[in-house]
N, C-alpha and C positions, 0 to 999 in steps of 0.2 A: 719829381716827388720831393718836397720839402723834408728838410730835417727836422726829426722832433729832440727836445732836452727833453733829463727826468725833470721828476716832481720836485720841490724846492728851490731853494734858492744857489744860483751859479756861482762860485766864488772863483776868484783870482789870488792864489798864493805866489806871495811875492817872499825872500826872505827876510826875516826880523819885522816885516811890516804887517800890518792889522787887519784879515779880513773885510771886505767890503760886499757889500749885498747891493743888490740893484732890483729895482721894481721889474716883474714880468709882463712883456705883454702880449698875449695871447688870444689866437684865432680858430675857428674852425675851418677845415678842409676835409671836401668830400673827395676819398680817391675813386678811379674806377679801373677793374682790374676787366682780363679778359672772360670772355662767357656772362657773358652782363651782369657779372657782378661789382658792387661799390662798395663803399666803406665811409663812413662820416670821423675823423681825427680831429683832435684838438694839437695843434701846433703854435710853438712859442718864436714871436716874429722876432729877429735880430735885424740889427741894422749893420750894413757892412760896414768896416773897418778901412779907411784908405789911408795908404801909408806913402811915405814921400821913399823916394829913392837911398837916400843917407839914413834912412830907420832900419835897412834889412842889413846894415855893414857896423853895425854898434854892438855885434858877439853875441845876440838872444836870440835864440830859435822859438818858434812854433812848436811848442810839443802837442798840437794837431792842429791841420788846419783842414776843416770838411771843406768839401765842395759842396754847395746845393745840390741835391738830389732832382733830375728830371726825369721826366718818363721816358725819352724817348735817348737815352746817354748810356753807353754800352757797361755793362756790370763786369768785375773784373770773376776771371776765371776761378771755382768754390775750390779748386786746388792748390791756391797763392798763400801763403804762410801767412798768417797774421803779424803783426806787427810784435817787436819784443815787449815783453812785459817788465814795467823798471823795477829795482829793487824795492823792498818794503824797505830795509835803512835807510835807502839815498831818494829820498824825495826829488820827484821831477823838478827841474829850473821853472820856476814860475815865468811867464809872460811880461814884458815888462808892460808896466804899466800908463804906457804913452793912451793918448787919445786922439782918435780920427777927429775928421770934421764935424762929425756928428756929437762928439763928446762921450760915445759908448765905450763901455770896458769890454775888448776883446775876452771870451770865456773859454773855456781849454774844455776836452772831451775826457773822462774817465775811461779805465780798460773793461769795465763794464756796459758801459753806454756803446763801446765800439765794439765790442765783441755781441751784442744786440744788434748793433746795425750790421754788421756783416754775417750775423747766423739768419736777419731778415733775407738779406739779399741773396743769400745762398738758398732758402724755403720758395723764395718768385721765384727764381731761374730754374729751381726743380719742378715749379708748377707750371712753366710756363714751356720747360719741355713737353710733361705730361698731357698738354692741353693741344703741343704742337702735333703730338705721336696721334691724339685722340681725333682730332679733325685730317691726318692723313687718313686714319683709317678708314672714315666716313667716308672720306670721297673716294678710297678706295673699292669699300662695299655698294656705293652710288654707281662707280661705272661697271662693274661687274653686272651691277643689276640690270641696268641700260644695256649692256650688251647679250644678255640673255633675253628680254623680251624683245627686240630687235631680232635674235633668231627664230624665239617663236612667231614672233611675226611672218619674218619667211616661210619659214616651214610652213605655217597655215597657208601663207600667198600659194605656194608652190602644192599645196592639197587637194585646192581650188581649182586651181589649172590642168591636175590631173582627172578632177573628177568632171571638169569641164569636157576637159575633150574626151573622157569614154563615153561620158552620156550623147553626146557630137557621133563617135564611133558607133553604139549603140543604136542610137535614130537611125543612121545611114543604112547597118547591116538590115534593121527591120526597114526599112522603105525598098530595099535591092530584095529580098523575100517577100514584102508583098509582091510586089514588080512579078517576080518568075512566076506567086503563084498566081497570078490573076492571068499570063500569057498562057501557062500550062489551061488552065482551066479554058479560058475562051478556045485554044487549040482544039482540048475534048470536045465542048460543044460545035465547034461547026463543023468538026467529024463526023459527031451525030446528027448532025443539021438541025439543032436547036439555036435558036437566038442567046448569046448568054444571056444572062441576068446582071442588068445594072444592082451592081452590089460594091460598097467600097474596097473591100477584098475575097478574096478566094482560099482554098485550100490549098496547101502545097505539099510537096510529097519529099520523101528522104532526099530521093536524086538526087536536086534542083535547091535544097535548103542549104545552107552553110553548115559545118558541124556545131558553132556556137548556138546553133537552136539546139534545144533540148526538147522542148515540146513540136513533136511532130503530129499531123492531123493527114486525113483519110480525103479525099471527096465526096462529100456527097449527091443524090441527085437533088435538082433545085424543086421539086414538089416536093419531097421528103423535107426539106429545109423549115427552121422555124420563121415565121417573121419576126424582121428586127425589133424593137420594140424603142419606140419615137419618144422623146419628149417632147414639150412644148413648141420648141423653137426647130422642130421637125428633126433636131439633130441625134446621134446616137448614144443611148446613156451607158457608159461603162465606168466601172467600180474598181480600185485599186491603181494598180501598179499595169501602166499597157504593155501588154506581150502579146504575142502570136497565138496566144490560148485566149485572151479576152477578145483579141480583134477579131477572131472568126469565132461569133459565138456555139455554130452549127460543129464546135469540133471538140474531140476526146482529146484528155488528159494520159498522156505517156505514164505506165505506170513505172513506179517507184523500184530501186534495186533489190529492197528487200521483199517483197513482192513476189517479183523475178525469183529469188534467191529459196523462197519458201517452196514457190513452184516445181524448183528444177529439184527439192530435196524431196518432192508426194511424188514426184514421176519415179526417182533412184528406188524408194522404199516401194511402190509397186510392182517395179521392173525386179524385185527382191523377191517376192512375195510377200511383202506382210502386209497389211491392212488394216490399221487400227482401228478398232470401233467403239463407242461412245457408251459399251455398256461395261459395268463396275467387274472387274476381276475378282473374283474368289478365290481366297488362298488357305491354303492351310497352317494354321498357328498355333504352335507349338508354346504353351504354357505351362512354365514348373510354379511349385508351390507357392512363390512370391515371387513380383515384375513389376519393374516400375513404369509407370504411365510413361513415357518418354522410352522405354524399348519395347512394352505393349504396341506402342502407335506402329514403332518401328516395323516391328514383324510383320503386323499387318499392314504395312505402306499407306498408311492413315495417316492425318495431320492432328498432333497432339492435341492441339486445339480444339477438335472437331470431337476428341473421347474425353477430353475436360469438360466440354459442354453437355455432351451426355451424360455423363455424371453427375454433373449441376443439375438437369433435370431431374434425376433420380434420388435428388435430395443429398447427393454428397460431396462435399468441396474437396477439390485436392489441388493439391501445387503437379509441376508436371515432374517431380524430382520423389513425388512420395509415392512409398509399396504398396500394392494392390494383393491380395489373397488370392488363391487360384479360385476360386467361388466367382468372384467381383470380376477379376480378366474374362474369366470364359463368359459370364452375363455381355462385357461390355462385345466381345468379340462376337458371338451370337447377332446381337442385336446391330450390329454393322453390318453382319450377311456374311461372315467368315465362317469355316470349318474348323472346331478348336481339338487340339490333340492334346489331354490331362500328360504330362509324365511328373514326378514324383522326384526327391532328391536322392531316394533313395536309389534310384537305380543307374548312379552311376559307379555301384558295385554290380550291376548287371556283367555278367561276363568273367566276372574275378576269379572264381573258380570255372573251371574249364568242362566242357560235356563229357561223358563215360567212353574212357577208350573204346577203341574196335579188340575184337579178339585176338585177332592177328599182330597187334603190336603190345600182346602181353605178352609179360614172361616171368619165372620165377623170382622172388624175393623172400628174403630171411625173414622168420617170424617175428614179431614183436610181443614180448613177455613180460607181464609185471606181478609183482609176488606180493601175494596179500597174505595177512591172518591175524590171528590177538596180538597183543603187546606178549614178550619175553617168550614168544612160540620159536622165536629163532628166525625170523626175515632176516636180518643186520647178520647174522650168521652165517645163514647160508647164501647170500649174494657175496660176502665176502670171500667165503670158501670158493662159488663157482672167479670169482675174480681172480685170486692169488693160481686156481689149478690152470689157468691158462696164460698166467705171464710168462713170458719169454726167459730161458733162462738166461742168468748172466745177470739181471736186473734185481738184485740183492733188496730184500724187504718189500719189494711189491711194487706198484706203481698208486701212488695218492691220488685219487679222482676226485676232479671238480666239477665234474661235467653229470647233469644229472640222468646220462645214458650212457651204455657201451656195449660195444660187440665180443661176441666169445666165439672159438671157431670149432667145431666139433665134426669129424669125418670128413672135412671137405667144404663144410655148409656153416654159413654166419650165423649166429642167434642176436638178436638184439633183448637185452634187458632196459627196464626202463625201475628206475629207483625214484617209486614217488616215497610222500609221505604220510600216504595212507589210501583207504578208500575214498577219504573225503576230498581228494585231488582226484582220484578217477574218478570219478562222478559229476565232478565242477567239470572238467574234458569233456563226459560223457555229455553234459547238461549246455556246454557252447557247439555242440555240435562235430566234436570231433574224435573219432571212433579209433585210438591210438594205439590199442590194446588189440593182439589177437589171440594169444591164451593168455590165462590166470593161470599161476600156481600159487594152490588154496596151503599153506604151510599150517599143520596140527602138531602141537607138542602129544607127542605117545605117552607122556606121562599125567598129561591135564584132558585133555579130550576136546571135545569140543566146546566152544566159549564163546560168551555175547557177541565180541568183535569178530568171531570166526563166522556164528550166523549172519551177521552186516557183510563181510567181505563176499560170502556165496548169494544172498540175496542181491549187491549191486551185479555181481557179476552176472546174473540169472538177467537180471535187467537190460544188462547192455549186449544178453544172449549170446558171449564170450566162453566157450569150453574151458571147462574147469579140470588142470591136474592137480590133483591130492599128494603132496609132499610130508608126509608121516615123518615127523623131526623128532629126534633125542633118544631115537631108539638103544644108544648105549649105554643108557641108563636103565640098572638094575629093575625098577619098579614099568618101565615101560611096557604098554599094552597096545601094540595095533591094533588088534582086534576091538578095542573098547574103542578106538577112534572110529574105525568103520560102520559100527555096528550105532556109534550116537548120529552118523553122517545121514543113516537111514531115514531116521527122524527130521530130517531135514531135506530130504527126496534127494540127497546124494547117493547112488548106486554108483559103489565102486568094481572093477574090473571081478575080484575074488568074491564077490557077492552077486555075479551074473549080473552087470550092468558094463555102462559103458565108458565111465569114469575112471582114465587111467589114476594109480595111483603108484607111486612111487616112496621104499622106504629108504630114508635116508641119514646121515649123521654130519651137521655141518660141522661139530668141535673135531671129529675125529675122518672128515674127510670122507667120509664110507658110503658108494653107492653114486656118487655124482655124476658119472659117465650114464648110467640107467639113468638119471634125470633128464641129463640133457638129450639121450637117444629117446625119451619119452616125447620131447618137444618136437624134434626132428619128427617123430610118427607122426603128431596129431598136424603139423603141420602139413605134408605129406596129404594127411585125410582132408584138410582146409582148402588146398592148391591153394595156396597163394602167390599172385602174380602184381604185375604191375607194367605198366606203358614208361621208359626212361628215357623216352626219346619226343622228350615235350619239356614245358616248363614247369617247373617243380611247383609241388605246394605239400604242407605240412602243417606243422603243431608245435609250439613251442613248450617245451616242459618246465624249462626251469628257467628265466629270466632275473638280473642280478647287474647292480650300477658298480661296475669296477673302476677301483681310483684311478689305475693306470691306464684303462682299456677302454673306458665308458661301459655304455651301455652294452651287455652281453646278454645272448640268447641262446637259449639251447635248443636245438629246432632239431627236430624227426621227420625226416623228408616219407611222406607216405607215395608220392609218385612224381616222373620226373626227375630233372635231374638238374640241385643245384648250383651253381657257377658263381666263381669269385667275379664279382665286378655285377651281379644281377642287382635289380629293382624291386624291393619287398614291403610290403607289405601286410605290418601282422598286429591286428586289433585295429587300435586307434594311433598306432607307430609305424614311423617307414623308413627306409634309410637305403643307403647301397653297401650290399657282403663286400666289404675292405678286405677279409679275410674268414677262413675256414678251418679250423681247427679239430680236429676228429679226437677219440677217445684215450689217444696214447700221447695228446698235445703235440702231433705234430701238426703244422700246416698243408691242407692238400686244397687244390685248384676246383674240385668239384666232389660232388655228393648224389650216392643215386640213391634209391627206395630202401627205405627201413634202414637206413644211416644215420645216427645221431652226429651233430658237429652242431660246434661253440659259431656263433654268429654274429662278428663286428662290424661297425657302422652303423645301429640304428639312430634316428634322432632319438630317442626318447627309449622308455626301459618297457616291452610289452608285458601283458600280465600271462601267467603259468595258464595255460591252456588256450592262447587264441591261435586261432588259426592263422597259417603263414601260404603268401603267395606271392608269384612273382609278375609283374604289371611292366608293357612295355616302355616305358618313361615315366620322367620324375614328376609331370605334371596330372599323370593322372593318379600317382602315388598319393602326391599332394591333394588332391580332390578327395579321395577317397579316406584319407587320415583326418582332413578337414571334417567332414561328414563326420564319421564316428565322433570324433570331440565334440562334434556342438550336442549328437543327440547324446551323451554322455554328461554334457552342462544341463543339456533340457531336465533326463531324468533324474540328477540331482536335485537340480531345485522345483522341480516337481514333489522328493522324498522331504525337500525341505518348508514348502507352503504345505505338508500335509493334503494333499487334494485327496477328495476322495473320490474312491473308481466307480463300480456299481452301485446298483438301489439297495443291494444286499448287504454291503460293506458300511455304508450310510444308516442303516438301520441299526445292523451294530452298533457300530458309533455311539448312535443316540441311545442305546441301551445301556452301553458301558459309561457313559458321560461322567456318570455321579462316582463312578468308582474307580480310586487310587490302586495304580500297578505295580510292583516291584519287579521289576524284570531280574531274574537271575539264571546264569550257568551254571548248572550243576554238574562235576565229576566225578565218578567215585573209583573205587579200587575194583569192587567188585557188582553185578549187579542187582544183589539182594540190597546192599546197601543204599545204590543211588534209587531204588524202587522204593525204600522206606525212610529214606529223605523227601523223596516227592508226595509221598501219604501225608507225611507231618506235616508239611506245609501246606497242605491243602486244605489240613483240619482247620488249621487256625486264621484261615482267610474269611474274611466277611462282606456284609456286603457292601460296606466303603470300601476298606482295604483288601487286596490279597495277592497272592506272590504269583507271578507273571513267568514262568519256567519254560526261556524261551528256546534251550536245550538241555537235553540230560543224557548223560551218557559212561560210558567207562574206559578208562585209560589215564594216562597223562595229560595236562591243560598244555594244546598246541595251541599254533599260531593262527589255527584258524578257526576256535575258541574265540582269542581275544579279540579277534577280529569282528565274528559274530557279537561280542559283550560291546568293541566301542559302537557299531555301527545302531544298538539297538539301548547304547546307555545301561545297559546291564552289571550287575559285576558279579564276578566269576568264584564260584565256591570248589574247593579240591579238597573230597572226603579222603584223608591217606593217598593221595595222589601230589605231585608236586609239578610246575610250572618246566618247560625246558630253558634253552637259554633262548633261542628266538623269540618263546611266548614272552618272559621276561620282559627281552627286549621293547617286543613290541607294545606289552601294560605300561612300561615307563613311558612309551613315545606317543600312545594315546590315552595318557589318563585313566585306564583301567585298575579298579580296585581288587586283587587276587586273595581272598581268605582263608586259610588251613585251618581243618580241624579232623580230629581226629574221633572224638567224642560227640555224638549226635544231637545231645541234650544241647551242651551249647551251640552246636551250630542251631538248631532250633529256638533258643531262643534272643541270638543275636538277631536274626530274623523276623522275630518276633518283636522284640526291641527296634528297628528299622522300619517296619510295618503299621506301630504304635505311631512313631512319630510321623505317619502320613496323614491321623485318624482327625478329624476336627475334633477341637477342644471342646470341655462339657462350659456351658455359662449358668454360672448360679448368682441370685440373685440374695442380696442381706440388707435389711431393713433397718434403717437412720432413724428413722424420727418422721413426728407430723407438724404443721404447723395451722395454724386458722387465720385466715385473711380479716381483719380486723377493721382498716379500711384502703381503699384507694387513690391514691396521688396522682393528678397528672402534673407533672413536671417538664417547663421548655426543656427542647433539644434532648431531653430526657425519653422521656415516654412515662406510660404508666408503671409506678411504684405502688406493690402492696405492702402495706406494714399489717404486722402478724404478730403474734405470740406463738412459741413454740409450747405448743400443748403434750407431746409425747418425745422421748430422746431427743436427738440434737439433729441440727443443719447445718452441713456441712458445702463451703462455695469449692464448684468442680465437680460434684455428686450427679447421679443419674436425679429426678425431678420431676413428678406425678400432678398436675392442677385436677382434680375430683372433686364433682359437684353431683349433690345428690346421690353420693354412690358408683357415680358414674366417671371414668376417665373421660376427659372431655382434649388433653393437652399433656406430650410427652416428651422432655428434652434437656435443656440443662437451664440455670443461673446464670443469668450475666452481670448481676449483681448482690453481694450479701454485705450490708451496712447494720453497724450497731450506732445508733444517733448518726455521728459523721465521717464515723471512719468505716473502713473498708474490713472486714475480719476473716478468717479462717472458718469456725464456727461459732452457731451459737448454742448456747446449754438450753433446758428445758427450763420453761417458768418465764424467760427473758424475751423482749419484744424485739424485733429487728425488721429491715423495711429487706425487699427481694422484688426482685424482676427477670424476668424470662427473657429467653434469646430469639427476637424473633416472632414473639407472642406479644399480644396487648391484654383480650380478652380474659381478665380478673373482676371475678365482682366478690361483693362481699358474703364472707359466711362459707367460700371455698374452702375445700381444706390443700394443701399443700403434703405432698407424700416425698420424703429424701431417704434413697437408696442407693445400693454400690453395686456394680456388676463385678465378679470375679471369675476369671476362667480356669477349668483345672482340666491337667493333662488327664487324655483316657489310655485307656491298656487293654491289649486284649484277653 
């Protein structure tokens, strides 16, 4: 490779002397590098220098001397240190300035020019490895490859060879079995002294075959045999692959293992006794009120597919994942040829309550008592009194009860009292079904006689066909009359004992303590006359009386075991709640491990808080608890939102309805002090009810406004009136936490006519009508994007734009509505006065002709009153 100089001209610095330039002469050269790559250079020719012996010993050096560059001249190693680079002050020794033969000026290399050429020569020899590294690889990937096809070569050679010789093997084994069978067979025939039959081969038998046959064949006789069947060239035409099954075509095909296998499992099931037969099993299929397609199929061992398509048929699409109606299941079941058995969800309360003991495992139990009568008769009195006479002594001030039952023990024998809140809780009892109650004590103040709430207490009690004892209260009071109590009781078909009837009656004094032991040996008698017994050798069931979400305790219950007997760690369920008895609490707060008949005890662990009268029972495990709780809540969501879409029930109630439609209700509670008064509260309001409006009196009654008052006021939207009566603290309560409105009065006037006032404002308003003005259509406009415009004169009062709007022709309204426009010339106005022209247009109307009149009025509404 030749040396190339830079651009310009080469100079020779000599010291103190003059630059010298010399003409260039210059060539091209095409290099060629490896990988068939070239390159075309411009190089500048020098003429060499030759110097005599005596010119290298005269003290001047060479401050370079190249060698021509060849291609084929070893490169020195890229890790040799460059040559030093001379100082910037001291300027290199120039050249001296002698001349060759040739007459040329020797020219010197720069440290730029050299350091170009040896950063060239270091970029080839890194290329020239990378080209050397890239061509071993090649021929390394070359023989690699050459020596794997080379083994697949063999490998196939040797595939070849094996499948050479089993086909060799193969031929042999079948030519050595035709062989045997064609000697067996001539054998049989000259046994039987028939000639065999020219036939290319014969039959052969298990014996005589090798076990590499598979297909074994029978003999046949040779009349039986089919003839072979020739082609053309007389030879024998066979199809396939030759075996010993196509060469004797006269022979049976060995049957298959699964075959065999099918076989030996119809012989075990017969040798069983069963014998399947081909006709559809009928089964019986058990359907609750909703099933989905996909466990429908199930029960009846159908393929969902096949009750989706019946469906489809019947006109109704389903997926396999959607609910079915018990309607729809037993149709589709039916129509398969199944037996359908209806059950209901309801009955997986079937069983919960348990069937009527035997006689034999009854046995006595303490009564259960609850004490009715008016308000201020003395209840709260005399249950306190029977309480304080039986605490134990030693227990200073009494024992505080939480529990809304307890037992008292008299002669030997328990009493259960039961402290409701009135009749209106025995009766809710009486009305879920649970009969908790076996005497009443009817409590009459000796001084008041008998009273509204005393006739409710003997009428529910009449009701729920419970013996009534008469407890004559306040007899230590000066003005007291027994006599006048017994003698009002008549009137009320009470016959008491001293009046020749049967109605124990008892006189008593709870302030002064007097006669309470006759009370209670009065309860001990009639129960005595009741027997009452009970079975406590089973699982309990009961009633809860007082239920209550305690902070520290949860949920608590007050449960009255009516039979049975029950045990800490049972399974209960009571209403739409269940839980497991964590614990048992009885009347003195202590804890005891079990409870028998006619025991009140506090009842921890339920999930949830049950409501004051549902019945309580104990279920063997928690999933059927769970089922049964389940149940109750959803029909408990159903009949809510059933109260809350208003649906209505019968044809009867629907008729209603549509009778009262037009007419506004004021639902209200009414309370009073006494009954003459709440009787001439509910007269007044009745006068003044019409046929829009009128007061809806969804109870009326006398006493204090209870809890279950407000409760009837939220659930009916009502609100609650107390004539001289006042709210307790539960009711209270419970008006602040359901939005119930409580009003006192004491004066009838106003309460009548707040009432009245409340009543008004339900009543639709009166609409009267007041007369604007007229106008005369003058003429008609039509106007783009407009419409038509009348221009008018206002011939009577004024028009006013917003007004109600009359178009009358002839007399006649023809057009009723409002102004969508009032212009005076080109503006927009309010009104206009009489006398003055203005243009008007209607909302929605076009139909103006001329000579209409125009009618503007005002509608004004005014409240009515009754």
């Amino acid at each position: 490779m030749s040396e190339t100089t830079s651009k310009g001209d080469k100079t020779l610095r000599s010291g103190g002397r003059k630059t010298l330039s010399i003409g260039r002469d210059t060539g091209t050269v095409r290099q060629s590098f490896s990988g068939g790559r070239s390159k075309s250079v411009v190089v500048e020719k020098k003429r060499r220098r030759v110097l005599t012996p005596g010119e290298r010993g005269d003290g001047h050096q060479e401050s370079a001397a190249p060698a021509p560059a060849r291609p084929a001249a070893p490169s020195p190693a890229p890790h040799q240190p460059a040559p030093p680079r001379p100082r910037a002050e001291t300027p290199a020794p120039a050249a001296p300035s002698g001349r060759g033969r040739s007459g040329m000026v020797l020219k010197t290399l720069t440290e730029e020019e050299r350091g170009a050429r040896m950063q060239a020569l270091a970029d080839a020899r890194v290329r020239e490895a990378e080209e050397r590294q890239r061509a071993e690889e090649d021929a390394r990937r070359r023989a690699e490859e050459e020596e794997r096809l080379a083994k697949e070569r063999a490998e196939a050679q040797r595939r070849k060879e094996e499948e050479e010789a089993r086909k060799a093997t193969e031929a042999e084994t079948r030519r050595r079995a035709e062989e045997a069978a064609r000697k067996r067979l001539g054998e049989e025939e000259k046994a039987a002294g028939r000639p065999a039959p020219q036939q290319p081969a014969a039959t052969g038998t298990t014996e005589e075959a090798p076990k590499e046959i598979r297909a074994v064949v029978r003999p046949k006789r040779p009349d039986a045999a089919k003839p072979a069947k020739k082609t053309a060239g007389g030879a024998e035409r066979r199809r396939g692959r030759l075996t010993v099954t196509n060469a004797l075509e006269d022979a049976d095909r060995e049957r298959s293992l699964a075959s065999i296998r099918r076989k030996r499992e119809k012989e075990k099931r017969q040798q069983s006794g069963f014998s399947p037969s081909g006709e559809k099993i009928i089964r019986d299929v058990t359907i609750p009120e909703a099933i989905s397609v996909q466990e429908l199929a199930n029960r009846m061992a159908e393929r969902a597919v096949d009750v989706i398509r019946l469906l489809m048929k019947q006109g109704t699409m389903v997926k396999i994942t959607d609910i079915l109606d018990a309607d729809t299941a037993q149709l589709v079941a039916e129509e398969m040829g199944h037996n359908v058995r209806r059950v209901a969800a309801s009955d997986v309360e079937e069983g919960l309550f348990g069937e009527p003991d035997a006689d034999e495992d009854m046995h006595q139990r303490p009564p259960v008592v609850t004490i009715m009568g008016h308000v201020d008769h003395g209840k709260t009195s005399l249950l306190d009194a029977i309480r304080e006479a039986n605490v134990v002594s030693g227990e200073a001030g009494g024992i505080t009860q939480h529990i809304g039952a307890y037992q008292v023990e008299k002669n030997g024998q328990k009493i259960t009292f039961i402290d409701t809140p009135g009749h209106a809780a025995f009766t809710a009892m009486r009305a879920r079904g649970a009969q908790a109650t076996d005497i009443v004590i009817l409590v009459v103040a000796a001084d008041d006689g008998v009273m509204p709430q005393t006739i409710e207490a003997i009428n529910h009690a009449r009701a729920a066909e419970v013996p009534i004892i008469v407890a004559i209260n306040k007899i230590d009071k000066p003005e007291a009359d027994p006599n006048r109590v017994k003698t009002e009781l008549l009137q009320h078909e009470v016959i008491t004992e001293s009046m020749s009837g049967e109605t124990l009656e008892v006189e008593v004094s709870a302030l002064k303590r007097q006669n309470l032991d006759g009370l209670l040996e009065a309860v001990l008698l009639q129960s005595e006359l009741l027997d009452l017994k009970a079975n406590a050798d089973r699982s309990a069931e009961g009633i809860v009386i007082e239920a209550e979400l305690d902070k520290g305790r949860g949920p608590v219950a007050t449960v009255l075991v009516q039979r049975g007997t029950l045990n800490a760690g049972d399974i209960l369920v009571a209403g739409s709640e269940w839980g497991r008895a964590r614990a048992l609490i009885d009347d003195h707060g202590e804890q005891v491990k079990e409870a028998g008949p006619s025991m009140p005890v506090e009842v921890l662990g339920f999930q949830g808080t049950p409501s004051a009268g549902d019945r309580v029972a104990v279920v063997e495990n928690e999933q059927r608890a769970r089922e049964i709780s389940e149940y109750r809540q959803r029909v408990k969501r159903e009949k809510h939102a059933a109260r809350q879409t208003g649906q209505r029930g019968s044809l009867e109630q629907m008729m209603n309805q549509l009778q009262t439609e037009g007419t506004s209700n004021v639902p209200l509670v009414i309370k009073g002090d006494v009954q003459g008064s709440v009787e001439a509260i509910v007269g007044a309001l009745e006068k003044i009810s019409t046929e829009e409006v009128r007061a809806n009196i969804m109870h009326a009654g006398v006493g204090g406004i209870t809890e279950s008052d407000i409760t009837l006021a939220a659930a009916s939207g009502a609100m609650v009136i107390g004539f001289n009566v006042r709210a307790n603290k539960q009711a209270r309560e419970a008006a602040e936490r359901d939005g119930v409105d409580i009003r006192y009065y004491n004066i009838i006037y106003d309460l009548t006519d707040d009432v009245k006032a409340a009543m008004s404002g339900l009543l639709s308003p009166e609409r009267r009508e007041t007369f604007i003005g007229n106008a005369e259509i003058l003429e008609v406009f039509n106007i783009t994007k407009v419409g038509k415009v009348a221009g008018c004169r206002v011939t009577e009062g004024k028009v006013e734009r917003g007004a109600g709007v009359r178009l009358i022709r002839d007399n006649v309204v023809v057009h009723e509505g409002k102004l969508s426009t009032l212009k005076r010339f080109k503006d927009e106005v309010r009104e206009v006065p009489g006398g003055q022209e203005c243009g008007m247009a209607f909302e929605n109307y076009q139909d103006m002709r001329v000579g209409d009149v125009i009618e503007c009025y005002r509608v004004e509404e005014v409240a009515r009153t009754l």
